[in-house]
LODOMAR-815566 format. One record per residue (C-alpha): y, x, z; residue in one letter. Coordinates in steps of 0.05 Angstrom, whole numbers, plus 5000, padded with zeros to 4 digits. Each point is the difference from the previous one (the first is absolute). Example, Ala and Ser with C-alpha at 12.3 -4.5 7.8 and 13.67 -1.06 7.14 Angstrom:
491052465156A 506950274987S 
# end
This chain:
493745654901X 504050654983X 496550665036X 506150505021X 499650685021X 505450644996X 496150514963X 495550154929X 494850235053X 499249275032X 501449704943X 493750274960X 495849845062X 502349355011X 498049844918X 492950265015X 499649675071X 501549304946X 492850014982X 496250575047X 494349595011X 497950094927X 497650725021X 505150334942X 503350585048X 497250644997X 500350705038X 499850754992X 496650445043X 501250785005X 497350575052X 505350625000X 496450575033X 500350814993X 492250015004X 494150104939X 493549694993X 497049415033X 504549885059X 505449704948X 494649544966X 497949705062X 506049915014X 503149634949X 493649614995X 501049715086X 507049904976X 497749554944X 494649675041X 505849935054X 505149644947X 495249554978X 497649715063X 508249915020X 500949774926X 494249485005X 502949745082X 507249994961X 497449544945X 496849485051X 505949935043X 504849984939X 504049294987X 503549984931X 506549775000X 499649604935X 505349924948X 502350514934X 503250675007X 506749634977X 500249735068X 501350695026X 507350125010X 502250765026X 506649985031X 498950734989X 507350335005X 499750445070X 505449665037X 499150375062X 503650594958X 506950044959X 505049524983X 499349275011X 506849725000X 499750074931X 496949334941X 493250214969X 499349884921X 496150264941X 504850414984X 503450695026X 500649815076X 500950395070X 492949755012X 497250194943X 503650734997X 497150085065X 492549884979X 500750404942X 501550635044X 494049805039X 495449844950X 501750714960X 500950465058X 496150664975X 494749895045X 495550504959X 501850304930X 495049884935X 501249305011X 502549574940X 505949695003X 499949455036X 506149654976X 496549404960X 495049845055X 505749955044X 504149444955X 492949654996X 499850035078X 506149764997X 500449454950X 493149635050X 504950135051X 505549614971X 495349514976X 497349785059X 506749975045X 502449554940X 492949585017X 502649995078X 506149764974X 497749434972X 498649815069X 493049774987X 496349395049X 496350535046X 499350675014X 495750545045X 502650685026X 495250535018X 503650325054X 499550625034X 504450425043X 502350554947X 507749884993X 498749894934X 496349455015X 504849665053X 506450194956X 496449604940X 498749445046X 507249945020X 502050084930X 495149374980X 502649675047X 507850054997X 498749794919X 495149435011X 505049675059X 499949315001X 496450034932X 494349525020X 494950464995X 495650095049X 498050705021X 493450195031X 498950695037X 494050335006X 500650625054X 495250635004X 498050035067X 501450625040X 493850165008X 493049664987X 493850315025X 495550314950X 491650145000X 497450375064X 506449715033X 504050494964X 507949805006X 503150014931X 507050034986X 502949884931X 506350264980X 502149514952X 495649424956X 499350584952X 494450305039X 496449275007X 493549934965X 501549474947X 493649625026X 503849945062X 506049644985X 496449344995X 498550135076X 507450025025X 501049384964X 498449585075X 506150405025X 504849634955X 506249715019X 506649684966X 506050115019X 505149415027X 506449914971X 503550275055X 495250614997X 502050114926X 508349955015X 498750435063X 496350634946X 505049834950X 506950095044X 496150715027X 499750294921X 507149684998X 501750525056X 495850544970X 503949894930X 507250075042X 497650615039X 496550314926X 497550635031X 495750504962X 493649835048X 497049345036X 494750195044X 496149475047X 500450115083X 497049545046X 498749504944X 506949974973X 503450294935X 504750425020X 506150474957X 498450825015X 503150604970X 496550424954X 497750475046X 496649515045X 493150424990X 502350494997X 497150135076X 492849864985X 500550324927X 502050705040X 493749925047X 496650154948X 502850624970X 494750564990X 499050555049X 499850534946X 500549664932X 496949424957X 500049624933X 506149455003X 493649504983X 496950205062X 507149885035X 500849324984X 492549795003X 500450215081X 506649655015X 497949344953X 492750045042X 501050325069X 506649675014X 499249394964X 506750014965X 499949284960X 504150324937X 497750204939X 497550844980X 506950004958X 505349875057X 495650565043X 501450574932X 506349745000X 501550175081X 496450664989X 504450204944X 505449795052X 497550505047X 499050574946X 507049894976X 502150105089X 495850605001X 495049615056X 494050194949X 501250534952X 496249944930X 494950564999X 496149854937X 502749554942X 494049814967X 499649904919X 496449335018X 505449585025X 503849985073X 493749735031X 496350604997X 505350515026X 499250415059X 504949985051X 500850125079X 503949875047X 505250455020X 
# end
């Protein structure tokens, strides 16, 4: 069975969730503090003590999803943003224009060029859409509630209608409850442990044909209406304007002044905008070039480490 998901980020997981049992993911662990001498080697040395023993429970709850990395298929084109009315194809494409701008956006200079990484992203793109197109036997969507992930379901759908194949969903829950009845919520699979996946695999469902025609006449409508944002409310994928966060992203505008970095981090993690850190710069530039924040500091490293404030 083909493994889909809507980003690199789940799609790396999902290859190492394949054969997790066979203990072959590793970690990093760092302390960050402002303090000398012992205080930081203890420290790092609980934190270690402390990954290990959630390593180790990780490891004997994991359940490997089998199969080769081949099996992996990212529909990985952010449909929740840009033009959609428009064919996708290797080459020069509205799609493709779009991801470029993305992909390259100066987040911080002394970066190399990133113009060949982005045709190899790409060209596996295009590669595995041409795989979906094939319309293969079976296939499994890891959904989640990012409109990425909902627009790319709709998309899968409106091509694989009335292919034959049949097309399995498995959901991230809400919310699951963690160690110490801690209540976890992911944003996306992307912040899954890949020993995990195996776990959701009980919540699996396939779709009926009349499930499939209903999600394929929705990106129908989506396609016709071709706005420049799809965002998800109340469980539906809806058409917005490009200032539809516009609201939350201002909530977060600095009292006296910050790093644009710092900007975007709050409104990505304290509003839980489901977009990606681009679209954010993007809006902020927006509100430099209306005179809502005002550019205090343009840094030498890139637009992600300028100063600004609001006005």
């Amino acid at each position: 069975m083909l493994e889909v998901c809507f980003n690199d980020s789940v799609k790396g997981a999902l290859i190492l969730a394949q054969h997790c049992e066979d203990n072959l993911i590793g970690g990093a662990v760092s302390v960050i503090s402002n303090r000398k001498g012992l205080l930081p080697f203890f420290s790092k040395r609980k934190a270690i003590k402390e990954y290990r023993r959630k390593y180790e429970k990780l490891q004997n709850s994991a359940i490997s999803l089998g199969g080769v990395k081949e099996d992996i298929i990212g529909v990985s084109f952010a449909l929740s943003e840009g033009d959609i009315a428009s064919s996708i194809s290797l080459e020069e494409c509205p799609r493709k224009k779009y991801l470029r701008e993305q992909f390259l956006f100066p987040r911080y200079c002394g970066r190399e060029d990133g113009s060949k990484d982005f045709e190899d992203f790409w060209i596996a793109c295009i590669k595995d859409l041409e795989v979906l197109k094939s319309k293969p036997a079976q296939i499994r969507i890891w959904l989640d509630q990012t409109p990425d992930a909902q627009c790319g379901l709709l998309f899968i759908a409106h091509m694989l209608n009335g292919s034959g194949t049949e097309i399995h969903i498995v959901s991230l829950p809400e919310q699951i409850i963690g160690e110490d009845n801690i209540c976890i919520k992911y944003r996306g699979w992307g912040e899954v442990e890949p020993q995990l996946f195996g776990t959701y695999l009980e919540n699996e469902t396939m779709l009926t044909n009349e499930e499939t025609d209903l999600l394929a006449k929705q990106w129908e409508v989506l396609k016709q209406e071709n706005a420049m944002l799809r965002i998800v409310e109340n469980g539906i994928v809806c058409s917005a304007d490009i200032n539809y966060y516009d609201s939350l992203i201002k909530r977060e505008f600095p009292e006296s002044s910050c790093k644009v970095a710092f900007l975007i981090g709050s409104a990505l993690g304290k509003q839980n905008i489901l977009t990606s850190d681009v679209f954010i710069a993007k809006r902020v530039q927006h509100f430099l070039n209306t005179g809502e924040l005002v550019l205090l500091q343009q840094s030498k490293d890139g637009f992600y480490s300028s100063t600004i404030a609001a006005k």
